[in-house]
C-alpha positions as CSV (number, residue, x, y, z in Angstrom):
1,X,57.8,-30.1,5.1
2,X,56.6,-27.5,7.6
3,X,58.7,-26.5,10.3
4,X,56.8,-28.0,13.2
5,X,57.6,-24.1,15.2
6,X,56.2,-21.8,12.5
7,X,53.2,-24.1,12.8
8,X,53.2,-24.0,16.4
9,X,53.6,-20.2,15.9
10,X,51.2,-19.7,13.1
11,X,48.9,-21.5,15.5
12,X,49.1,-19.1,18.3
13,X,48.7,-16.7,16.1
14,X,45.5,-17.4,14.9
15,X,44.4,-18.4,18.5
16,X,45.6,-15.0,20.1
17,X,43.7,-12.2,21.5
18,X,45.6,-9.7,18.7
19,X,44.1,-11.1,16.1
20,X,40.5,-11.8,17.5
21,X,40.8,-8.4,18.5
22,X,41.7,-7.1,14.9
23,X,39.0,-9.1,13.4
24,X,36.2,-7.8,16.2
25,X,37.0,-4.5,15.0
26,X,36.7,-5.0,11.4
27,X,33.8,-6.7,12.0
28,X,32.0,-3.9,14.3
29,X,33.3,-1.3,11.4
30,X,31.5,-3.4,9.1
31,X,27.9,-3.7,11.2
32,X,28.3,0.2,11.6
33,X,28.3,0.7,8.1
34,X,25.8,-1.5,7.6
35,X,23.3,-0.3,10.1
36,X,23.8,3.1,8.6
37,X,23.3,1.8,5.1
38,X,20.6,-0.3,6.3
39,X,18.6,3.1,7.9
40,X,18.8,5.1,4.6
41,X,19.5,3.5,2.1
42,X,17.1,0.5,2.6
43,X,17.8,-3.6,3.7
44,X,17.9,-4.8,0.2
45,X,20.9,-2.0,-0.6
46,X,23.2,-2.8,2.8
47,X,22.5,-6.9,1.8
48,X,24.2,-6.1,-1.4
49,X,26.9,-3.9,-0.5
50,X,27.9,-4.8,3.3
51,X,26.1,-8.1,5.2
52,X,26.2,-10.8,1.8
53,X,29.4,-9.7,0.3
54,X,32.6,-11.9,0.2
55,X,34.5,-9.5,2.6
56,X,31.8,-10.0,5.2
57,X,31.6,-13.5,4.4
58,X,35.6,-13.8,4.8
59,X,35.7,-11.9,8.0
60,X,33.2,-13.8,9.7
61,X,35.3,-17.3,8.7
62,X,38.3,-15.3,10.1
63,X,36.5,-15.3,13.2
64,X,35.6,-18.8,12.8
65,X,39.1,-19.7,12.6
66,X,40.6,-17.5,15.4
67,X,37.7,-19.5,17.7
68,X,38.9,-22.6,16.5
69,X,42.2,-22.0,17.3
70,X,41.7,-20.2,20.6
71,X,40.7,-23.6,22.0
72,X,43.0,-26.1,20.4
73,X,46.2,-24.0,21.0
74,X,45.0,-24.4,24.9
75,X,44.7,-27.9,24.8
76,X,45.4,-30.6,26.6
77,X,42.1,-29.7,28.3
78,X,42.5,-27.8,31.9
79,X,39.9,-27.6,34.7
80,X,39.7,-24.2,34.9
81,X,39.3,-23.8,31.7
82,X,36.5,-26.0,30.7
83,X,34.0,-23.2,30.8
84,X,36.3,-21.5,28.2
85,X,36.1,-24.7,25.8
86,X,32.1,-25.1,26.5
87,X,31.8,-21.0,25.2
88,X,34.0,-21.8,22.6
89,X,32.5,-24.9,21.2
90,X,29.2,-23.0,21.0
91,X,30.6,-20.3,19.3
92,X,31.9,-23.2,16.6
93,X,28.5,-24.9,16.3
94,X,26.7,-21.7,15.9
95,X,29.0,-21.0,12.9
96,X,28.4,-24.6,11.4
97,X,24.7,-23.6,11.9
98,X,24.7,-20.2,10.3
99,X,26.5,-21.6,7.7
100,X,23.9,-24.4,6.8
101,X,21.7,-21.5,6.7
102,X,23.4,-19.8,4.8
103,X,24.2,-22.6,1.8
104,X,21.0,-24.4,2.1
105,X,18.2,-22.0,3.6
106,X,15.0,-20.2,2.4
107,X,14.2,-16.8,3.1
108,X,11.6,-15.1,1.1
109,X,8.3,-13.5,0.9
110,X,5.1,-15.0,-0.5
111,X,2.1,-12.2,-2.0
112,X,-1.2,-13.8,-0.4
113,X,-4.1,-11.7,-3.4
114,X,-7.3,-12.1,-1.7
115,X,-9.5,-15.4,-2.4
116,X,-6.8,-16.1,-5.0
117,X,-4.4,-19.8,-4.3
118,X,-0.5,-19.0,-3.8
119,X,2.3,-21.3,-3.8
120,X,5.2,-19.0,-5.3
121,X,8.2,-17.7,-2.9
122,X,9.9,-14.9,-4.1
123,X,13.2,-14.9,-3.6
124,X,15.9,-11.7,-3.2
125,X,18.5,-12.6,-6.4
126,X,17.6,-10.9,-9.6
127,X,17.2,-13.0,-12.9
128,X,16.3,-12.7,-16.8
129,X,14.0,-14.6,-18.3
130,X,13.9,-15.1,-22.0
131,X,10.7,-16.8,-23.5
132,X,10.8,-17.7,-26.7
133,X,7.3,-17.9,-28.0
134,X,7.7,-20.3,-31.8
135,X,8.8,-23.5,-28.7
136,X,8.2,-22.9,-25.8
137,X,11.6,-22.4,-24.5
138,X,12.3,-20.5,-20.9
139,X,16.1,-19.4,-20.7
140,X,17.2,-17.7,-17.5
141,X,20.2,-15.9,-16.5
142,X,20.8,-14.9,-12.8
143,X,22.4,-11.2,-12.5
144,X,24.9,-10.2,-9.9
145,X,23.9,-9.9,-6.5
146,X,25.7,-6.5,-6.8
147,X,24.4,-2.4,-5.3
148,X,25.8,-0.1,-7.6
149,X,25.9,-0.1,-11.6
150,X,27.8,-3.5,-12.8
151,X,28.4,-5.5,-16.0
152,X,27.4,-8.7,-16.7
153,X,29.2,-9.6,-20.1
154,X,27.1,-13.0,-20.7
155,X,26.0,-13.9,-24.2
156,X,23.1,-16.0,-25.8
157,X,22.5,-16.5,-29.6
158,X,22.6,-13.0,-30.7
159,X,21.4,-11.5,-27.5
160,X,24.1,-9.9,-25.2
161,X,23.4,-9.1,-21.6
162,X,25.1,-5.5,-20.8
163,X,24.4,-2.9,-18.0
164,X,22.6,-4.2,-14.8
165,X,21.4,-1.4,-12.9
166,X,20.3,-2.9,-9.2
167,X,18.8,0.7,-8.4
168,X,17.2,3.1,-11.0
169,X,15.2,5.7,-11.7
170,X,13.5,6.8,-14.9
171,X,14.8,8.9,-17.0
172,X,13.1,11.3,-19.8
173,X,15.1,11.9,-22.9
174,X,14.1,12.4,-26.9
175,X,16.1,9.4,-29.1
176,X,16.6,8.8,-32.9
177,X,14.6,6.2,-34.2
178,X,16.5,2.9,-34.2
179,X,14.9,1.9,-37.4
180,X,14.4,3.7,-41.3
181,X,11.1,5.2,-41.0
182,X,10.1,7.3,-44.0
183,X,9.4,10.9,-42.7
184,X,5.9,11.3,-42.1
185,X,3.7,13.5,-39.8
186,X,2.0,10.6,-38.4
187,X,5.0,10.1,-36.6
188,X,5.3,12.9,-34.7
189,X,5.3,13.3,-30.8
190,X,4.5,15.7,-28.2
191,X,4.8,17.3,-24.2
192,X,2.1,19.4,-22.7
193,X,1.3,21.0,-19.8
194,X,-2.2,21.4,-18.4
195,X,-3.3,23.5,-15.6
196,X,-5.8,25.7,-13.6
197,X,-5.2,27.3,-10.5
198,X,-6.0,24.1,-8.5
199,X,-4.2,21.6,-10.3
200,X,-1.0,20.8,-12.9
201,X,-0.1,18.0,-15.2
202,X,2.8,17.5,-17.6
203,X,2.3,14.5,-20.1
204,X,3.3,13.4,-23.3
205,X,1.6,11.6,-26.3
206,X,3.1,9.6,-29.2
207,X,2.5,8.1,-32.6
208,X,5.8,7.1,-33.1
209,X,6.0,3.2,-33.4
210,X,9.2,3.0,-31.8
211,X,7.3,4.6,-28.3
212,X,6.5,1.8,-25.9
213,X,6.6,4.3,-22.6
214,X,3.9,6.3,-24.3
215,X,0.7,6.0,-26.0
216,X,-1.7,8.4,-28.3
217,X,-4.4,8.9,-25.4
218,X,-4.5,9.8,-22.1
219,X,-7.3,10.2,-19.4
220,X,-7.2,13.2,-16.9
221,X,-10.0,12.7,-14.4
222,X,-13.6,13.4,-16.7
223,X,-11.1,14.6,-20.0
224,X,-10.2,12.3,-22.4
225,X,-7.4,13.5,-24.6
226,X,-6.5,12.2,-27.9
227,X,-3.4,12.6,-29.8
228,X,-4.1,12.5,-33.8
229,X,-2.2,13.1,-37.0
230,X,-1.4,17.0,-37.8
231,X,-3.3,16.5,-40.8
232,X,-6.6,16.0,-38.9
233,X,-6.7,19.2,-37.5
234,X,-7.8,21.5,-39.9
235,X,-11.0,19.3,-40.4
236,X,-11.8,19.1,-36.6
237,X,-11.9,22.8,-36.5
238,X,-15.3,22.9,-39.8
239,X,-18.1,23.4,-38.0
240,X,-20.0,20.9,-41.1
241,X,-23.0,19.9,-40.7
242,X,-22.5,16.0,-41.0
243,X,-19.7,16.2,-38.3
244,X,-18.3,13.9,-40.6
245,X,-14.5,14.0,-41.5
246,X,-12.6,11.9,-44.2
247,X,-9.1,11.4,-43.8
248,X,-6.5,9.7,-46.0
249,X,-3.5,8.6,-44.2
250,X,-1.7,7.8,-47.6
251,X,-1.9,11.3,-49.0
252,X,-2.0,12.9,-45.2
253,X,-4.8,15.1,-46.0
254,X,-8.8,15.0,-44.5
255,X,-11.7,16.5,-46.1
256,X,-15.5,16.4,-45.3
257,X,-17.9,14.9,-47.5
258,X,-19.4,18.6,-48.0
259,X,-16.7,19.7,-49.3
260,X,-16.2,16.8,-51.8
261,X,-19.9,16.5,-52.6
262,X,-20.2,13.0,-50.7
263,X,-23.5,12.3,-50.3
264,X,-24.3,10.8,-46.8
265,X,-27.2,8.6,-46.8
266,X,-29.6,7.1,-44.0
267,X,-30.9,3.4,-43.7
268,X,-34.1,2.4,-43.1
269,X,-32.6,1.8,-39.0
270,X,-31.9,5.5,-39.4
271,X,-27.7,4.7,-39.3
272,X,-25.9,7.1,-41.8
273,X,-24.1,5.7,-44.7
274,X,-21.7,6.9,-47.1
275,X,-19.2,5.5,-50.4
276,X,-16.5,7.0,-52.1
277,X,-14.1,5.3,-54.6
278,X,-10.7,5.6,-54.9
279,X,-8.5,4.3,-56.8
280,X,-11.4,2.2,-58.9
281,X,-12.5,0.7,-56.0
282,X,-15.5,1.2,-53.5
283,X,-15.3,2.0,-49.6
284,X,-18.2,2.0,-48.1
285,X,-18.6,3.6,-44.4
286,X,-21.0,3.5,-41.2
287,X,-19.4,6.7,-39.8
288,X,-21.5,6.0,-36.5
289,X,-20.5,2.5,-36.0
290,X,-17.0,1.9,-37.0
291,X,-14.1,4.1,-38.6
292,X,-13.1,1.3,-40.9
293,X,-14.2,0.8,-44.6
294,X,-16.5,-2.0,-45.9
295,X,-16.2,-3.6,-48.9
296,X,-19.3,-4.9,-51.0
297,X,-19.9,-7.1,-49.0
298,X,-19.8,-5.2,-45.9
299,X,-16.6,-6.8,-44.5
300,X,-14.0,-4.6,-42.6
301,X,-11.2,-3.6,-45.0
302,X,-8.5,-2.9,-42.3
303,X,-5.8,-2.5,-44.8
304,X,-7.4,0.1,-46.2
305,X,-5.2,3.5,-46.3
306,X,-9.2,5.6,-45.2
307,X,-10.6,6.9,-42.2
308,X,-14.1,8.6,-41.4
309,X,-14.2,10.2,-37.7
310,X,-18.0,11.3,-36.7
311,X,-17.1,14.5,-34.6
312,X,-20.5,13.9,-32.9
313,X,-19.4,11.1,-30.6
314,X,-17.4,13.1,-28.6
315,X,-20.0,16.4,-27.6
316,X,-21.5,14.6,-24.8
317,X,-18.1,14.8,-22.5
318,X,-15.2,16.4,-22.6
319,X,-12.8,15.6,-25.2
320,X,-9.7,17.3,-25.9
321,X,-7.9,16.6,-29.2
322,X,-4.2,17.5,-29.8
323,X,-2.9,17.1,-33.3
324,X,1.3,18.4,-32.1
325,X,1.4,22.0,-33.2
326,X,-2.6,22.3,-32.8
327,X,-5.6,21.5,-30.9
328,X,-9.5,21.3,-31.5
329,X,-12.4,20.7,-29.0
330,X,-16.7,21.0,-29.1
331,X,-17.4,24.2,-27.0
332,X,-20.9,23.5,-25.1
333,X,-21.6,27.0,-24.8
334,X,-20.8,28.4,-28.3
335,X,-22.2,24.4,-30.2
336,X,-18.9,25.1,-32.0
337,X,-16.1,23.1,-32.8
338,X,-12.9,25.1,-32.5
339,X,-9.5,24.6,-33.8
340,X,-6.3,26.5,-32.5
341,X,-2.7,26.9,-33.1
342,X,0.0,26.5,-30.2
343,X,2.2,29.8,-29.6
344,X,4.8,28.6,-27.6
345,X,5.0,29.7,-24.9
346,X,1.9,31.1,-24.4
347,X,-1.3,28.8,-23.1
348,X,-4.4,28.3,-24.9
349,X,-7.4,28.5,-22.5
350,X,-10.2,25.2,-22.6
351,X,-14.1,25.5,-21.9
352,X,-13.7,23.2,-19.2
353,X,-13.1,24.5,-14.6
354,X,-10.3,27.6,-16.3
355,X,-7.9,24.9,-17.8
356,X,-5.4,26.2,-20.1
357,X,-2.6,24.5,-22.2
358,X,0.8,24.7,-23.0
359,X,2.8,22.7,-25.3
360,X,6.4,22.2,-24.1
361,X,7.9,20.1,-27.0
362,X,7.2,19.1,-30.6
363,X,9.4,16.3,-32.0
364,X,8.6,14.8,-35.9
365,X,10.6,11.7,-36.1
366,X,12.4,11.2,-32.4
367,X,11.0,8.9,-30.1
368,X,10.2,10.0,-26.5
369,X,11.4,7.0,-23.9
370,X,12.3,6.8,-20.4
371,X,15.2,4.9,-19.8
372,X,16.8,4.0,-16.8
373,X,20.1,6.0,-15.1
374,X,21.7,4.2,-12.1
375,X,21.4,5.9,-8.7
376,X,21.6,5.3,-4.7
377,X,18.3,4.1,-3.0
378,X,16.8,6.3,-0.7
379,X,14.5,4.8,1.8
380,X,12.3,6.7,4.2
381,X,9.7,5.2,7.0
382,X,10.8,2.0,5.7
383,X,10.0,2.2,1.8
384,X,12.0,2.5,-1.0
385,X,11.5,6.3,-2.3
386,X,13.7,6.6,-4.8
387,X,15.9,3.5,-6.3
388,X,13.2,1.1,-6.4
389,X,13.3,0.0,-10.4
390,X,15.7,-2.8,-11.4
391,X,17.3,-2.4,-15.4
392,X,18.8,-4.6,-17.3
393,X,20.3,-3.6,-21.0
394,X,20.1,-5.9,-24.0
395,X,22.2,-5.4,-27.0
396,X,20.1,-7.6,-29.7
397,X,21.4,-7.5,-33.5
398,X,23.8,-4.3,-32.8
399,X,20.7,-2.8,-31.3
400,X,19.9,-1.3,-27.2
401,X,17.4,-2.4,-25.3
402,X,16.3,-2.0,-21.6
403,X,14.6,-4.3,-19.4
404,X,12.9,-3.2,-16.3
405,X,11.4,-5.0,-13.4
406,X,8.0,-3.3,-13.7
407,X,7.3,-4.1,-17.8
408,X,8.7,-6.9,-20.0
409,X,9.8,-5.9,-23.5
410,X,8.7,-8.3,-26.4
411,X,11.0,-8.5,-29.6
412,X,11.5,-9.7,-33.0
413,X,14.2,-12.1,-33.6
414,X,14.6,-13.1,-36.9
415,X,11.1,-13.1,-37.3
416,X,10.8,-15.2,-33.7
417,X,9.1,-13.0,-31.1
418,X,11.1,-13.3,-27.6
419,X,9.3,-11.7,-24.3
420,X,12.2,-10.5,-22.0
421,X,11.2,-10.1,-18.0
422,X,13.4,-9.2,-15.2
423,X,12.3,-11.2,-12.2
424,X,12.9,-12.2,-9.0
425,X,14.4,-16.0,-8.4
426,X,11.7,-18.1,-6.8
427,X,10.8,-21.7,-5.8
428,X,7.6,-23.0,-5.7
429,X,5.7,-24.5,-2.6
430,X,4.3,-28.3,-2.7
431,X,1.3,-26.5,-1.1
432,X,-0.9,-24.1,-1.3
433,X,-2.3,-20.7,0.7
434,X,-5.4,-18.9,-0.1
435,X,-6.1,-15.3,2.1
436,X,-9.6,-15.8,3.3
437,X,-9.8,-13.1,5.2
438,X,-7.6,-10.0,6.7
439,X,-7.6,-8.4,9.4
440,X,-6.3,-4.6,10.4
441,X,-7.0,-2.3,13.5
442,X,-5.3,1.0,13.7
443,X,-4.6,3.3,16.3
444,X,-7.1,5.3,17.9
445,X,-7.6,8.9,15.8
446,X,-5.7,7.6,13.3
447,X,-5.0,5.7,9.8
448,X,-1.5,4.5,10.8
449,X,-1.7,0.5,11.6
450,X,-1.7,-1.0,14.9
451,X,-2.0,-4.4,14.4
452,X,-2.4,-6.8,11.0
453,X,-3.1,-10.5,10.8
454,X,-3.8,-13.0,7.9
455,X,-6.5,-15.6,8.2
456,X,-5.3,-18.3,5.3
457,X,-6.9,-21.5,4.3
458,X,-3.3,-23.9,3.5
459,X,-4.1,-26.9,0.7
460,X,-1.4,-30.0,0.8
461,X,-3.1,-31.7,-1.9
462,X,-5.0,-34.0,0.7
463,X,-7.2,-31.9,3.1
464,X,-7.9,-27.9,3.6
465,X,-6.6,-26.5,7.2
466,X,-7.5,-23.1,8.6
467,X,-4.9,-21.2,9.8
468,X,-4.3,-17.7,11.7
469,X,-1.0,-15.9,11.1
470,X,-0.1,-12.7,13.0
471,X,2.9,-10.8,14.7
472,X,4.8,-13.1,17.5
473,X,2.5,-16.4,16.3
474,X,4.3,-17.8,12.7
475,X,2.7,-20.4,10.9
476,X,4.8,-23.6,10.5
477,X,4.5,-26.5,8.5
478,X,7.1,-29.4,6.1
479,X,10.2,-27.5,7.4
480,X,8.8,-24.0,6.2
481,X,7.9,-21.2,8.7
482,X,5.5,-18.2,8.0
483,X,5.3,-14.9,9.4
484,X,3.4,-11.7,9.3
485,X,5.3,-9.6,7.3
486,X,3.3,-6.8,5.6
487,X,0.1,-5.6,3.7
488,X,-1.1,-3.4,0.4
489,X,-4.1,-2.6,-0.5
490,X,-5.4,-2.3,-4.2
491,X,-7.8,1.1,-5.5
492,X,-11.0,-1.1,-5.2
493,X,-9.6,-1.3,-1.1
494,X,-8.9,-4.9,-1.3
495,X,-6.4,-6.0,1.0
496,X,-3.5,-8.6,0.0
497,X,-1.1,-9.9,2.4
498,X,2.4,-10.6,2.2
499,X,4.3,-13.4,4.6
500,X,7.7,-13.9,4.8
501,X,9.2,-17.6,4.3
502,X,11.8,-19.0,6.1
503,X,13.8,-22.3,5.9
504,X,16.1,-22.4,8.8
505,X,18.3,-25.7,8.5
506,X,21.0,-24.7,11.1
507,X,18.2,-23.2,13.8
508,X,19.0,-26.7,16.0
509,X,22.8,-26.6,16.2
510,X,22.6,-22.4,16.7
511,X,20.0,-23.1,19.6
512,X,22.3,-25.6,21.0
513,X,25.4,-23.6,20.5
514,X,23.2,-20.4,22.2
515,X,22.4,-22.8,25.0
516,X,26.5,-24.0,25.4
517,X,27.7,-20.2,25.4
518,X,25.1,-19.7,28.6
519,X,26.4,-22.7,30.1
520,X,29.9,-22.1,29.2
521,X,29.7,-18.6,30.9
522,X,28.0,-19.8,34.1
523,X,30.5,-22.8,34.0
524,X,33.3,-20.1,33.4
525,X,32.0,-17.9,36.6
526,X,31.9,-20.7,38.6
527,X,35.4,-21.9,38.4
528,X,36.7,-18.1,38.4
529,X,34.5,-17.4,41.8
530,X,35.9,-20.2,43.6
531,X,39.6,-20.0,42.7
532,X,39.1,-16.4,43.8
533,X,37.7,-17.3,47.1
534,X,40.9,-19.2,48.1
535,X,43.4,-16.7,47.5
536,X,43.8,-14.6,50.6
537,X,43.3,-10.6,50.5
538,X,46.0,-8.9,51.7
539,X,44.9,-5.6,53.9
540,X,46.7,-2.2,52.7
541,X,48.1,-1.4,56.6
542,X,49.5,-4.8,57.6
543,X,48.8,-6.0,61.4
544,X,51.4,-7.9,63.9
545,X,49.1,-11.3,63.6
546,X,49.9,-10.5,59.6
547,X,53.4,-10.3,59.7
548,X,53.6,-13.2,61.9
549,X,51.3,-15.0,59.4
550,X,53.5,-14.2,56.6
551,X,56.4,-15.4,58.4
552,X,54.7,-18.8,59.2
553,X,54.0,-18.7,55.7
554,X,57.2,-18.4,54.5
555,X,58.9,-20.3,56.8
């Protein structure tokens, strides 16, 4: 049994001015940190790291206990103290409010696309959702509500969460292929550099199969670029008159039909036509419609291991073709294809505004991928600069795999193909918004915003109300309430809105604890005032009608 003094010490203890005033300054450490946090490194970064972490969470309890206790260890109740029990009370019932909040509340943000119906809150906790696309089935894991590099060591079937990055960036880098391919030049990958003395661009193309960040073409303004097999090169670069070429991707050669006495015929609807057998059997071609072989009965023979490519497509524009090691291109002023070697590092000049080109890497059999690297969040005039990607790694079969916010993967699981998506947690309204309209002035001289307000039609599955949402006048409605928040704007200059949602559960007990702590402190004031005006001031120089007071008054 408790000794009934160490309780009544413990007591005071917890009701005493120390330790208020040790928790009070832990607790303005902690909203210092946070503010500064908050200012450069972004909300979403100080939430995780400072304002909805367990210390936090503790300390403020702490101070819910030392308030608690600072007005039962004066009890029985005094008059002059009943201002001190009202302020205290409230502080206690805006606790129990903030905590409802806290446990049962909503705050999120819901993307309004224009003329398009939305009922789907995102919330701020990170989840992973695995869809299984032979049943149907939707499994979801939720991910640490963590701000720096964590792991999350949870397992399903043969799929093993790892790494969680909350904040990444991308990062370049050249990997072995995870799987056997047979060396082949069709495989190959490549960087480049293009530039004139306006302009630069670094890119890079792939054939690899394994390459999911990059893909064999590439559009830079009016140039298209196309990334091809090396063994197409030398054929882009003979100036034959079909403009025909012939490539086997089997044998990884190309040939024209000049040069193996193909004779290209024209139909009566003036479309060329040409058939060459190999192998005993007959492939027929329509260079000028299709790439693909026909059989005899002109139906596409996709399996096929042929190719025709009719140079003449690509004269009109400009059309660059890169082939690793090599380039080609149709000169306008010359009527000339021409096919070049890279030197590296020297640049090979194009026909087209003084662009020249460099190539900066040639890789046969890696893979070039961007994956993710943990790193702080930098935020400046209120967006995330740097930091904004969330990564998840998967370890499926012995294998890596990452996961970003910003693209799903989609795998093969014995034989079973499983889409992977890292999303946001999110609850879905039992009504409906569409944006009808939206509204922006700016300041005077200038493109920065003024002013923005959303004009939203809301559907409850019984009748369509108008509604007008903007700063300082929220939209409210079953318990939820709507604000302003923000705006984008898409490249056809579309405008969609974004509101933020908020369920606020304990918003009566904190306005009625807000209105006891003014109360309280005029209550408090009150009863201090008057006391003070009965106790008599005593004069620094004392007169005789003093002294003679103060002996009546001692007497």
């Amino acid at each position: 049994m408790i000794d009934p003094k160490k309780l009544a010490k413990i007591e005071k203890n917890l009701g005493g001015l120390k330790f208020a005033v040790i928790l009070l300054t832990f607790f303005a450490l902690f909203m210092i940190v946070g503010t500064f946090l908050e200012s450069y490194y972004g909300t979403d970064f100080a939430n995780r790291t400072i304002y909805k972490t367990w210390p936090f969470m503790l300390l403020q309890f702490g101070m819910f206990i030392s308030i608690t206790f600072a007005a039962f260890v004066r009890l029985p109740p005094k008059k002059r103290l009943y201002g001190f029990y009202t302020i205290h009370m409230g502080l206690i019932i805006i606790g129990c409010g903030s905590f409802m909040t806290y446990y049962a509340g909503v705050d999120g943000s819901l993307l309004l696309p224009p003329s398009s119906p939305s009922r789907e809150v995102i919330l701020s906790d990170d989840i992973l959702k695995m869809r299984f696309a032979d049943d149907g089935r939707v499994v979801t894991f939720k991910l640490p509500y963590t701000g720096f590099e964590t792991t999350v060591e949870k397992e399903y079937q043969d799929i093993s969460l790892a790494r969680f990055y909350p904040f990444a960036e991308k990062e370049f880098l050249w990997k072995t292929s995870k799987s056997s391919i047979a060396a082949s030049e069709a495989i190959h990958s490549s960087s480049y550099s293009i530039s004139n003395p306006m302009v630069s661009q670094d890119f890079t193309l792939s054939l690899h199969p394994e390459s999911i960040d990059f893909e064999s073409n590439v559009n830079l303004g009016p140039l298209t670029i196309h990334y091809l097999p090396s063994s197409l090169g030398v054929c882009f670069g003979e100036n034959n008159a079909s403009k025909l070429i012939l490539w086997d991707r089997e044998a990884a050669t190309c040939y024209t039909p000049e040069s193996k006495s193909i004779e290209v015929r024209t139909t009566d609807s003036q479309r060329r036509v040409l058939s060459i057998k190999k192998e005993g059997k007959l492939f027929t071609f329509l260079p000028d419609m299709s790439p693909w072989p026909m059989d005899k009965e002109l139906k596409v023979i996709r399996g096929a291991g042929l190719r025709i490519f009719s140079k003449a497509l690509f004269e009109e524009k400009p059309n660059l073709f890169l082939f690793g090691e090599s380039t080609a291109y149709f000169d306008k002023d010359s009527q000339q294809w021409t096919y070049e070697k890279f030197s590296r590092p020297e640049a090979l000049d194009l026909p087209w505004m003084g662009f020249e080109i460099v190539l900066t890497e040639h890789q046969k059999q890696k893979v070039p991928t961007y994956e993710p690297r943990s790193v702080l969040p930098i935020q400046k005039n209120n967006e995330i600069i740097r930091g904004g990607m969330k990564a998840l790694e998967l370890i499926v079969q012995g294998q890596s795999y990452w996961v970003t916010n910003d693209r799903p993967i989609q795998l093969l699981i014995d034989a079973k193909k499983v889409i992977f998506s890292l999303e946001k947690e999110s609850i879905t309204l039992p009504f409906e918004f569409v944006l009808t309209r939206f509204k922006m002035q700016k300041d005077p001289g200038t493109q920065r915003p003024a002013s923005y307000e959303s004009f939203v039609r809301l559907f409850d599955g019984q009748e369509n109300k108008e509604h007008h949402v903007f700063m300082n006048n929220p939209l409210k409605f079953q318990g939820f309430t709507f604000y302003q928040a923000s705006y984008s704007q898409d490249r056809e200059g579309n405008y969609s809105s974004t509101l933020s949602v908020n369920v606020d559960p304990g918003r009566p007990f904190k306005y009625a604890g807000s209105l006891m702590l003014v109360l309280g402190s005029m209550w408090h004031y009150a009863l201090n005032f008057r006391k003070r005006k009965k106790v008599k001031i005593t004069p620094l120089i004392a007169t005789d009608d003093d002294n003679h007071d103060d002996q009546k008054g001692e007497g």
